[in-house]
C-alpha positions in Angstrom: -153.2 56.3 -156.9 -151.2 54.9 -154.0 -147.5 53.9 -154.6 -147.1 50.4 -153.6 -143.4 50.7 -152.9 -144.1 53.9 -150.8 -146.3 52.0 -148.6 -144.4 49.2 -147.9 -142.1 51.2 -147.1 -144.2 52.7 -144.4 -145.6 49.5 -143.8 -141.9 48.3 -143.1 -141.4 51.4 -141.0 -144.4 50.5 -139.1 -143.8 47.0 -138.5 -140.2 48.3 -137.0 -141.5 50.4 -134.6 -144.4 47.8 -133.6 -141.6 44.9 -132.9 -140.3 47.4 -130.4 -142.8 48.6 -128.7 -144.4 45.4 -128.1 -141.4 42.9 -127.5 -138.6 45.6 -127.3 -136.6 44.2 -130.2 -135.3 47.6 -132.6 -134.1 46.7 -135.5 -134.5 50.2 -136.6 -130.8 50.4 -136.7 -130.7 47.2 -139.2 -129.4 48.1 -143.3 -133.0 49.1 -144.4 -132.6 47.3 -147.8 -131.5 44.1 -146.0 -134.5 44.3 -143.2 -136.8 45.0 -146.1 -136.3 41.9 -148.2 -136.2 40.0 -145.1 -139.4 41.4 -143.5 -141.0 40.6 -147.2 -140.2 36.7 -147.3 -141.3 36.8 -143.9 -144.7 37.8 -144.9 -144.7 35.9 -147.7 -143.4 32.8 -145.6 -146.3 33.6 -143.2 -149.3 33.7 -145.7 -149.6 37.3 -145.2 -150.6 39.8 -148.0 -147.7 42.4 -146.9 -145.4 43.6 -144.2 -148.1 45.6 -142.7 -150.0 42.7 -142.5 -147.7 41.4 -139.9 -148.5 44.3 -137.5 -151.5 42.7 -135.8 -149.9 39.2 -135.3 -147.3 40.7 -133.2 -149.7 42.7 -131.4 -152.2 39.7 -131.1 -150.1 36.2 -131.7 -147.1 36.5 -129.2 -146.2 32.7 -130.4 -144.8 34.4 -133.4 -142.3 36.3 -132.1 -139.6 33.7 -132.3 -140.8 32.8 -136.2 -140.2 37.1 -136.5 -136.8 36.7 -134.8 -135.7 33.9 -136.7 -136.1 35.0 -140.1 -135.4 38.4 -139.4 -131.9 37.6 -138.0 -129.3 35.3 -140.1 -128.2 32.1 -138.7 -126.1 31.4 -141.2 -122.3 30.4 -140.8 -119.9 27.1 -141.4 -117.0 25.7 -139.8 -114.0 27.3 -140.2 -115.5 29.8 -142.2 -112.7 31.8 -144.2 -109.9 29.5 -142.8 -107.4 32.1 -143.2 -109.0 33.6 -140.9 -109.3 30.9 -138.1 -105.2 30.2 -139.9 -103.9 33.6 -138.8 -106.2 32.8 -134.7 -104.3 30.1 -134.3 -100.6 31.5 -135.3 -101.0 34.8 -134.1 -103.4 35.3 -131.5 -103.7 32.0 -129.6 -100.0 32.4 -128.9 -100.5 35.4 -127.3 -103.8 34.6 -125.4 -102.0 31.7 -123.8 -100.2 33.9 -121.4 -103.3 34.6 -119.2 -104.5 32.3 -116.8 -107.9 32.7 -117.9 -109.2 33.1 -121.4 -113.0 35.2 -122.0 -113.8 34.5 -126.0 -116.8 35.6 -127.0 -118.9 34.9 -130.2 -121.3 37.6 -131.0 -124.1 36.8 -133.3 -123.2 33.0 -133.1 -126.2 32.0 -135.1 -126.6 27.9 -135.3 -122.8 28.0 -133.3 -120.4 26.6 -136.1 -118.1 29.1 -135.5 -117.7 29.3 -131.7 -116.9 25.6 -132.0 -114.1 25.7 -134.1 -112.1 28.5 -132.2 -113.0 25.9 -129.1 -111.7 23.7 -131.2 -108.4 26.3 -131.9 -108.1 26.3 -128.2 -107.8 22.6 -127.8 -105.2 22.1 -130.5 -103.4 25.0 -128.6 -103.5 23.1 -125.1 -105.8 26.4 -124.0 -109.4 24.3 -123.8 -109.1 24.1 -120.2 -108.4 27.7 -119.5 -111.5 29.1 -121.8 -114.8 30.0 -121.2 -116.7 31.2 -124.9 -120.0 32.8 -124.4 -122.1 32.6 -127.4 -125.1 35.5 -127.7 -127.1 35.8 -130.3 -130.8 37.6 -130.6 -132.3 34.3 -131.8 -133.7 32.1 -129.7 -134.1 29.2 -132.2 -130.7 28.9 -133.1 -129.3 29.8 -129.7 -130.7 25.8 -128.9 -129.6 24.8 -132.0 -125.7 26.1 -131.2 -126.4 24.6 -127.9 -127.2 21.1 -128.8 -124.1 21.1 -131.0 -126.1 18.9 -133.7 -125.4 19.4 -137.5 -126.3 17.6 -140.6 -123.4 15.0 -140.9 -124.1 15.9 -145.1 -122.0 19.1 -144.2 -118.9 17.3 -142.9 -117.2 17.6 -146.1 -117.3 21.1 -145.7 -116.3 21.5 -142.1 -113.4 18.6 -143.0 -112.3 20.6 -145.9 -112.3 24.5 -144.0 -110.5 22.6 -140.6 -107.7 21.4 -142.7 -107.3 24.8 -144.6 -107.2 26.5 -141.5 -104.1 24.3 -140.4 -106.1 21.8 -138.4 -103.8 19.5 -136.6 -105.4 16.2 -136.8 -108.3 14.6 -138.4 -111.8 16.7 -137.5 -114.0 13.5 -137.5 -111.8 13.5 -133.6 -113.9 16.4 -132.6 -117.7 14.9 -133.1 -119.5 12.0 -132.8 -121.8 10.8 -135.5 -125.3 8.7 -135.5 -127.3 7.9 -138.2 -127.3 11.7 -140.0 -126.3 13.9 -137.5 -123.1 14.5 -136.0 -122.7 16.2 -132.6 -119.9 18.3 -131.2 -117.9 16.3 -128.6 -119.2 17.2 -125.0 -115.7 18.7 -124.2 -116.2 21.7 -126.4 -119.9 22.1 -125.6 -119.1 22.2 -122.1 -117.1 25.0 -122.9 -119.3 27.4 -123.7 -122.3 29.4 -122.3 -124.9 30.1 -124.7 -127.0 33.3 -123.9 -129.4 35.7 -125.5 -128.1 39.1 -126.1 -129.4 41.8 -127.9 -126.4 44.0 -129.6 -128.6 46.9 -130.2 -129.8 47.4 -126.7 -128.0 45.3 -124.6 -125.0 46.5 -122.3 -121.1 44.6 -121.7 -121.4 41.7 -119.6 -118.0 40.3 -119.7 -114.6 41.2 -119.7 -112.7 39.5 -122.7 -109.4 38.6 -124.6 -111.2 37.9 -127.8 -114.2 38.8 -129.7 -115.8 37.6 -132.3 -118.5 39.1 -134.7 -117.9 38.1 -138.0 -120.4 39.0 -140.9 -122.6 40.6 -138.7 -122.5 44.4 -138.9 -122.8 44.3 -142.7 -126.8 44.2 -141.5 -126.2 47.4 -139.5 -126.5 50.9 -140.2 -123.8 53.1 -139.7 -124.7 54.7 -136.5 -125.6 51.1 -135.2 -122.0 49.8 -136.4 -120.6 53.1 -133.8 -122.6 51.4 -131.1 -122.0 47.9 -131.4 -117.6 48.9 -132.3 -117.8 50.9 -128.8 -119.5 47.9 -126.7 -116.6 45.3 -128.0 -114.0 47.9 -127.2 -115.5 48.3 -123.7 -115.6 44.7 -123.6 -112.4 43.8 -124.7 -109.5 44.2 -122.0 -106.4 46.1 -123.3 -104.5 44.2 -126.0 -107.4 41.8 -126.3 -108.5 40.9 -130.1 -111.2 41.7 -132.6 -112.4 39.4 -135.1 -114.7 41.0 -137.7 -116.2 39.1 -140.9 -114.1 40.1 -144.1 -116.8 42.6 -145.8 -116.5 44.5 -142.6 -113.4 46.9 -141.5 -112.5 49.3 -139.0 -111.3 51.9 -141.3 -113.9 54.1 -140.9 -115.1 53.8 -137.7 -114.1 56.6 -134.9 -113.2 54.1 -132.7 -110.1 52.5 -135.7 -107.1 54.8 -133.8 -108.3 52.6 -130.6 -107.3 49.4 -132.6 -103.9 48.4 -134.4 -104.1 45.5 -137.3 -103.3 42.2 -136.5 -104.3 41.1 -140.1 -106.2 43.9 -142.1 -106.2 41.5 -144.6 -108.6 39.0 -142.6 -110.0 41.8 -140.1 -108.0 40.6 -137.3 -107.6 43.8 -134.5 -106.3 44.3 -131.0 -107.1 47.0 -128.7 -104.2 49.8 -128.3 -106.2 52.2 -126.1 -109.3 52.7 -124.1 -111.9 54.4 -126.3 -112.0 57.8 -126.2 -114.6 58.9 -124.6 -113.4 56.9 -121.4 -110.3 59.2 -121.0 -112.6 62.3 -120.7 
């Protein structure tokens, strides 16, 4: 008799490789327990029977890519998320970012964009708006338009209201949207601000140089080896002295890349770039 966990397990394996071959997407790299449950609410979500079953719609149904995509990525964030975190951006890091003429930010794995618009909102309170460009990348397609419309349920102001003040928000957020019936949407002099774009960590190369990155609650989907990759393409992003933001279940410390990076916060996973990484002073 056939173990049923064994063969979704293969199935899952299968459905992996097929998402690659056919659309070029490898998530092979992805936590496997994390992919797993995903892949299996996809299915079920779907009306298929299993993971396997999933196969020939990629193959044969290339509308359903973006449904894949979207489920199998997490768009998931808030406003101010951890305001500590966005606390310690704008004493410590803003300050130091103001010194260049020109400020690069970018938001990796922006999902819906709740967090690339309130550092663009950091940056205004800091008098640095006009000197930043954000680029927000994500693998998702859905909520790449989402992040780009700037719309958000207007029930989830309390939220944002709440986070922007704990983060030391210096005046009242309702200045920072405008509201119509229940939605709000982000004021056009943030949107304009940033260039949304898709972006594949896993495969995808630098395409910027930048003072500050931002990938928060992210790599907790990734493998080990994958987090290596994705730590070395920030690092090669990042100019000397620039900043790393990472979400707070994720650290440096045991990375090969952590000598290349002193703490700002370790606390709130706040780095900067020391040194080049090593394999660059070969």
């Amino acid at each position: 008799m056939s173990d049923p966990v064994a063969t979704e397990d293969r199935a899952l394996d299968l459905f992996v490789h097929a998402l690659n071959a056919c659309h070029g997407y490898d998530f092979s790299g992805y936590a496997r327990a994390s992919l797993k449950r995903r892949a299996e609410q996809l299915a079920a979500d779907l009306g298929a029977p299993g993971i396997g079953h999933l196969i020939p719609r990629l193959i044969y149904e290339p509308a359903v890519l973006g449904e894949v995509i979207a489920r199998l990525s997490v768009p998931v964030s808030d406003m101010f998320r951890d305001p500590a975190v966005f606390a310690v951006l704008r004493e410590q890091v803003l300050p130091v970012l103001s010194s260049y003429p020109r400020v690069n930010i970018w938001q990796a794995g922006c999902a819906q964009g709740e967090e690339v618009y309130s550092t663009a909102i950091l940056a205004e309170e800091a008098g640095l708006l006009s000197r930043c460009r954000f680029y927000a990348t994500d693998i998702n397609d859905q909520a790449l338009a989402r992040a780009s419309e700037g719309i958000f349920a207007a029930r989830r102001i309390p939220g944002f209201a709440a986070n922007y003040d704990s983060a030391g928000g210096r005046g009242d957020f309702a200045d920072y949207y405008r509201s119509r019936y229940d939605l709000i949407r982000m004021r056009r002099t943030l949107r304009d601000r940033v260039v949304f774009a898709h972006h594949n960590l896993v495969t995808d190369g630098v395409f910027a140089e930048t003072h500050l990155v931002m990938c928060r609650n992210v790599l907790i989907y990734f493998s080990q080896a994958l987090k290596e990759r994705v730590l070395r393409l920030f690092a090669d992003s990042l100019v000397r002295g620039g900043y790393l933001v990472l979400g707070t279940r994720e650290t440096l410390q045991f990375s090969s890349l952590a000598s290349c990076f002193e703490a700002v916060s370790d606390t709130h996973r706040i780095y900067r770039l020391k040194r080049a990484w090593p394999l660059h002073e070969a």
